[in-house]
VEXDREN-2710 file (C-alpha; in Angstrom, 1 decimal):
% VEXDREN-2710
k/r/px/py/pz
1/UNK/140.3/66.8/88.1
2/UNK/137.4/69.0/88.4
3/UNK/137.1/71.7/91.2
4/UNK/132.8/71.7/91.1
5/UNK/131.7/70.8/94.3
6/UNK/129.5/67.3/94.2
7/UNK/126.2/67.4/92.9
8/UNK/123.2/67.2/96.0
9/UNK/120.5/65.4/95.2
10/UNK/117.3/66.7/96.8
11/UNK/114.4/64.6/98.3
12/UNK/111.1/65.6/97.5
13/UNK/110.7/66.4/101.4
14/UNK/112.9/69.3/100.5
15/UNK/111.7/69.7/97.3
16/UNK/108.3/70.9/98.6
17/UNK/109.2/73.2/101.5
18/UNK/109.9/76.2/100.1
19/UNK/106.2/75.4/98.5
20/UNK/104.4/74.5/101.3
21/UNK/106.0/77.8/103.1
22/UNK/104.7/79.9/100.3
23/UNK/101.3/78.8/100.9
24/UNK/101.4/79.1/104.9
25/UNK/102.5/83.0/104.2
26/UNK/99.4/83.4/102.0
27/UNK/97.1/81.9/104.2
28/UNK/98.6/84.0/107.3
29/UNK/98.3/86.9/105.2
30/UNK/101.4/88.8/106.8
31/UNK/101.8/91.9/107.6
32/UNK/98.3/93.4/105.9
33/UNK/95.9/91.6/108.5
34/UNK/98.0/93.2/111.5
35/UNK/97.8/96.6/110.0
36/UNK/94.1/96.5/109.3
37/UNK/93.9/94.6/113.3
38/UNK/96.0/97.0/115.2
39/UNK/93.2/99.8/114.5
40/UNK/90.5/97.9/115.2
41/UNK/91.8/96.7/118.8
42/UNK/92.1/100.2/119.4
43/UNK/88.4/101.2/118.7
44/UNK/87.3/97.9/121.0
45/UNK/90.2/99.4/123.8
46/UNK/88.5/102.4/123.5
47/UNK/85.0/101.7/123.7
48/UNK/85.4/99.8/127.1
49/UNK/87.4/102.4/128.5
50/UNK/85.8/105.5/127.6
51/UNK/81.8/105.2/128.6
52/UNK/80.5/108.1/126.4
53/UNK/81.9/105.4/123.5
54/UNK/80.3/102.6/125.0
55/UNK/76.9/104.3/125.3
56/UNK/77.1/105.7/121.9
57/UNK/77.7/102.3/120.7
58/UNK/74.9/100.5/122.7
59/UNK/72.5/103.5/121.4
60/UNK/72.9/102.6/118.0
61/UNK/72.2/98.9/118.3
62/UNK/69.1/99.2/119.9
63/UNK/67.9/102.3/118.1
64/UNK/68.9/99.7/114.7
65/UNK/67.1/96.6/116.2
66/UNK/64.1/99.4/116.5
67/UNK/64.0/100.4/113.3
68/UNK/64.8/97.2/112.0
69/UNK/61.6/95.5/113.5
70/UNK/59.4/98.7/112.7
71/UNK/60.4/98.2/109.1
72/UNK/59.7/94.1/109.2
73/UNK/56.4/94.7/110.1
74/UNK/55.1/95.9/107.6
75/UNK/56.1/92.7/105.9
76/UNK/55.1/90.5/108.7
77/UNK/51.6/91.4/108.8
78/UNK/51.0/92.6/105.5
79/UNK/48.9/88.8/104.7
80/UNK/46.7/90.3/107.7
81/UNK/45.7/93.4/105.9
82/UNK/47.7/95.9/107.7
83/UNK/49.1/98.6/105.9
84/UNK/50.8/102.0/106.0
85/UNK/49.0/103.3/103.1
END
């Protein structure tokens, strides 16, 4: 008599699994994305808390929009003759 336990056959629902949970772990990304999160929730945390942070960070978008449209100009109304040269 033979002592093997009896052969399981598999159905293809279980065939895939292991498969179909191989791609869901690459698409969550795993541990990676929480390290590079954690930091970055911290930086938001601290922003709203602390207001020195908040103004520094409100500074530098309008000072960017400023620059930004200065710099636009030039192209804007450059069919209209108007120049820096």
């Amino acid at each position: 008599m033979d002592s093997r336990p009896p052969a399981r056959v598999h159905s293809r629902r279980e065939v895939r699994r292991p498969a179909r949970r191989e791609r869901h772990r690459r698409n969550e990304g795993g541990d990676d994305q929480l390290l590079q999160a954690v930091p970055a929730a911290l930086r938001v945390e601290r922003m709203t808390y602390d207001r020195m942070a908040l103004l520094n960070a409100w500074d530098a978008l309008l000072l960017g929009m400023l620059y930004l449209a200065f710099q636009a100009s030039q192209f804007i109304f450059a069919e209209h003759w108007f120049s820096t040269d």
